[in-house]
Steps between C-alpha positions, in 0.01 A plus 500: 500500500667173573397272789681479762604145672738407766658183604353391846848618682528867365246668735787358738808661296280809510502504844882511570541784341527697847639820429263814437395565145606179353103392504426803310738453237439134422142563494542777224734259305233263490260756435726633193537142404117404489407810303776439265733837525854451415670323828901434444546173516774201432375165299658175737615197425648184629811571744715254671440528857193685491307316261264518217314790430432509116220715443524715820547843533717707804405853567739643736360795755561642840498824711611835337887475526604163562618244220208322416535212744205337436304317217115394393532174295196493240369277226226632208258201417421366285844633348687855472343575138126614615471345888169540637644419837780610698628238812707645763763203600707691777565808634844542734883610519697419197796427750667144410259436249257444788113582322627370192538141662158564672381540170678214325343267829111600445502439131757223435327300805 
């Protein structure tokens, strides 16, 4: 089981997620994650605008029939080949690029 770390602002991401259910699923995601079942997932890189997320991973979710509006943005540690950790970066709608320029902010301080 990987351990689990979080940058000091996703407890706050976390938080916005306001509509019923969406706690449940993230927290079964990271669950899935952590225990290492299969979670789909999309490799990131470095994107003009949004910034520079090499060795990230997106997992999109939301609420049974809607179009995946949201996204968890993760990094393994030490690297993707055998991490014994897992950090969460940030957690939030996918909308303008918004969480991934969270992300890019807390780790390209």
């Amino acid at each position: 089981m990987l351990e689990i770390l979080r940058t000091p602002e996703f407890e706050f991401d976390r938080d916005q997620l306001v509509e019923p259910g969406l706690h449940a699923i993230l927290d079964m995601l990271i669950e899935r994650i952590a225990t290492g079942e299969h979670v789909v997932k999309k490799a990131l890189g470095k994107v003009k605008g949004l910034g520079d997320l090499r060795g990230c991973w997106a997992i999109k979710f939301d609420l049974l029939g809607y179009p995946n509006r949201y996204r968890l943005v993760i990094r393994y540690l030490p690297h993707d080949f055998a991490p014994t950790e897992v950090l969460l970066i940030a957690v939030g709608p996918r909308f303008d690029g918004q969480v991934y320029r969270w992300a890019d902010s807390r780790l390209n301080r």
